[in-house]
Each structure stands twice: as C-alpha cells, then as structure tokens.
C-alpha positions as CSV (number, residue, x, y, z in Angstrom):
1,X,-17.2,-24.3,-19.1
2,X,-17.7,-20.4,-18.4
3,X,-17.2,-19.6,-14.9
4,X,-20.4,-17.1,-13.4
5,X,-20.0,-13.2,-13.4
6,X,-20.3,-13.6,-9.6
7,X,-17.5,-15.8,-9.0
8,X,-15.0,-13.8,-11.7
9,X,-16.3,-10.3,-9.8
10,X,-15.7,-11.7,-6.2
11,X,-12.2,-13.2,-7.3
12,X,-11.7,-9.7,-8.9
13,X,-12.4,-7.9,-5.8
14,X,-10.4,-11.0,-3.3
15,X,-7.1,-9.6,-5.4
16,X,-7.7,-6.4,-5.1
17,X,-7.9,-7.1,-1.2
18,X,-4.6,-8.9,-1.4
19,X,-2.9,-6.2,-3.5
20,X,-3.8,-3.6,-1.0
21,X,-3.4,-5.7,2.2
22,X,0.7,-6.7,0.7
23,X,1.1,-2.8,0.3
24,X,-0.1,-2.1,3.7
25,X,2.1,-5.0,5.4
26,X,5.3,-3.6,3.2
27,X,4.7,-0.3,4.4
28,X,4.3,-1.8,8.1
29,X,7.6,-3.8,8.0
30,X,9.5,-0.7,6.6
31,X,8.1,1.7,8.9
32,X,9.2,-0.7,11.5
33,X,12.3,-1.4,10.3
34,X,13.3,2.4,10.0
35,X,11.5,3.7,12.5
36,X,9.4,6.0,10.6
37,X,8.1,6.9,7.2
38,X,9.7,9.6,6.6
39,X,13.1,8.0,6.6
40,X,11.0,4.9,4.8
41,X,10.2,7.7,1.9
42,X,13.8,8.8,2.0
43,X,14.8,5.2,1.5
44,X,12.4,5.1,-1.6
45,X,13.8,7.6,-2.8
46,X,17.1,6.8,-2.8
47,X,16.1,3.8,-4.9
48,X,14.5,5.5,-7.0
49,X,16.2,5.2,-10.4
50,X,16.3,1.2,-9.8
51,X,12.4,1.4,-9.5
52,X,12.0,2.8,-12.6
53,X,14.0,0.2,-14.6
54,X,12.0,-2.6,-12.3
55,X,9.4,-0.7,-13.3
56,X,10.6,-0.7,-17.1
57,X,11.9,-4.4,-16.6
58,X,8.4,-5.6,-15.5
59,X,6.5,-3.7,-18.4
60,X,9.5,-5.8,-21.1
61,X,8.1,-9.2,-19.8
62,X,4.4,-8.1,-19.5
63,X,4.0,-7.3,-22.8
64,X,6.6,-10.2,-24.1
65,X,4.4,-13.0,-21.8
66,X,0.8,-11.1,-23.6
67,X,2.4,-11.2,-27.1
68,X,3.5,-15.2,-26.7
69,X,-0.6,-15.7,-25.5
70,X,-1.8,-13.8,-28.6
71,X,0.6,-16.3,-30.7
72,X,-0.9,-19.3,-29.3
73,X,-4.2,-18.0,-29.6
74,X,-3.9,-17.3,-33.8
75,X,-5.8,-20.1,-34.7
76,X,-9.1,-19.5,-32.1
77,X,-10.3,-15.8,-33.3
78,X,-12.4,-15.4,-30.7
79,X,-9.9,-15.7,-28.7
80,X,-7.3,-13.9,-29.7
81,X,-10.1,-10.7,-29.7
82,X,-10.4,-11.4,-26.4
83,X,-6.3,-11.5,-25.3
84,X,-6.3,-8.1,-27.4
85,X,-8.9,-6.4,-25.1
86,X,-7.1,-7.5,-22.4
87,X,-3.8,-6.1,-23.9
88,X,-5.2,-2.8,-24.8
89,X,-6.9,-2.5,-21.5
90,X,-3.7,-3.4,-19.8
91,X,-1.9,-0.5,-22.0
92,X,-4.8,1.9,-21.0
93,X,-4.0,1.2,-17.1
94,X,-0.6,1.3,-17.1
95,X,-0.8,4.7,-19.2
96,X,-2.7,5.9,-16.2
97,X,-1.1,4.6,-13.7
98,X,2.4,6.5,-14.6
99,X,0.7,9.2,-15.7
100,X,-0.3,10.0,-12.1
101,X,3.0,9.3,-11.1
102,X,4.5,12.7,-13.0
C-alpha cells in the first residue's frame, strides 16, 4: 500500500523538528551544566578528535546497514533502484555536510 506524499512530507518535516529540538535541548543541558558556552565549545573541542572517529564510526555502519538492504533487495529491481537513490543521496549529504565543516 503506498503511503500519501502528504503524510511522507509531514513525517519528513516532524523529524526534522525532533532533530533540531534534541540539538537545542543538548546545547541547553551543556550550557547549564558548564555554565556557559564558551566553556561548552572548549569542552567540544577538547573532544574533538573522538568526534571525528564517532563521526567515522557512524559513516562504517551506515553504509554497512545500506549495503545489507541493497543485498536483500537483489531480487525486486525496482527496489533495489530505489535503495541506490537513497544511497547516493545519502553520499551527496554527507559530502556536504563535512564539507562545510572544513
């Protein structure tokens, strides 16, 4: 059964609101917990060589967890097209994403 484009846009956008609203709340409690964010950002980056191999760590599985939903997919073509979008579009955003990080 194929789910309407208004429900898949409105869950779409209710993540996004989660994402942001978790970010906001973890910036919150560390601000709180530090008492500012200035020593929250000196925290950060402190840390900041284990972010990048969290960062590298959560990438592995990603693309291990895609490539075990292409395999089950082999048989169903459409499919599979469909799980290779997604892949490629998920490479294209995480390209992005670090390279506004340099």
């Amino acid at each position: 059964m194929k789910r309407p484009q208004l429900f898949t846009l409105l869950s779409g956008l209710g993540i996004a609101a989660v994402m942001v609203l978790t970010a906001a709340l973890v910036a919150w409690i560390g601000r709180t917990a530090l008492g500012s964010f200035e020593i929250l950002q000196q925290a950060l980056e402190s840390i900041r060589p284990y972010l990048r191999w969290w960062r590298a760590l959560l990438y592995g599985v990603l693309l291990a967890l895609w490539w075990d939903l292409l395999r089950r997919y082999r048989n169903r073509p459409q499919d599979q097209q469909r799980v290779k979008r997604i892949g490629v579009l998920g490479l294209v955003l995480s390209i992005c994403f670090e390279l506004t990080r340099l």
